[in-house]
N, C-alpha and C positions, 0 to 999 in steps of 0.2 A: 504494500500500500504506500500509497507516495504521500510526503507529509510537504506542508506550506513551508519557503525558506526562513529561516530566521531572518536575513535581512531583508523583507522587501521593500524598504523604503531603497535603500542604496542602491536598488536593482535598477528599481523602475527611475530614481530621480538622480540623486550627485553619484559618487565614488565612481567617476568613468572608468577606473583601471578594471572596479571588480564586473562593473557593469559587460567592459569589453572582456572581461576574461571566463564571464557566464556564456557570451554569446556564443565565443568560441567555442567551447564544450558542447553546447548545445549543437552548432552546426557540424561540431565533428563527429560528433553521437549518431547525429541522423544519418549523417553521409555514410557513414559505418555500417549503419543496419541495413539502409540502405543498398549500401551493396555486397556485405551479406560477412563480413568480418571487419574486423581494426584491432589494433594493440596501441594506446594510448598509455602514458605514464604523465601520472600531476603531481608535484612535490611543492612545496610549500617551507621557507627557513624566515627567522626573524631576522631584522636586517637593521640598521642605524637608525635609531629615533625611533623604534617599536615598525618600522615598517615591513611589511611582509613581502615577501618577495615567492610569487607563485609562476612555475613553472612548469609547462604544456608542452612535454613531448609528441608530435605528431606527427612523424616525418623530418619536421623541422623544428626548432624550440622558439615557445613565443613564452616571451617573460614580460609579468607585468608585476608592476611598484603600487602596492596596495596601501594606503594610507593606514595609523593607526587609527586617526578619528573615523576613518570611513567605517571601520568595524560598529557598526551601530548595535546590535545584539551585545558587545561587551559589556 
């Protein structure tokens, strides 16, 4: 069963990094099932000033600088 994200305000309004870094997942996921396998890896480290720093293996690595304050659920 699939549960509501903890942040949706960050999703749908500010914190562009996380905002761009849901979209991605989500279009990589579809395209995935879509054609009928994928092997994805997402890690995630804390970074200077509490920043996170999440990274989306997909073929290629897209890294995105996620704010502390954007964490709104904290």
């Amino acid at each position: 069963m699939f549960e509501k994200t903890p942040y949706p305000d960050a999703v749908k309004t500010g914190a562009p990094e996380l905002r761009k870094a849901i979209e991605l997942l989500s279009n990589l996921v579809l395209e995935g099932v879509e054609h009928g396998h994928f092997d994805y890896s997402v890690t995630c480290e804390t970074a200077k000033q509490g920043r996170r720093m999440l990274i989306v293996r997909a073929g290629k690595s897209h890294k995105f600088a996620i704010e502390e304050e954007d964490l709104i659920g904290k």
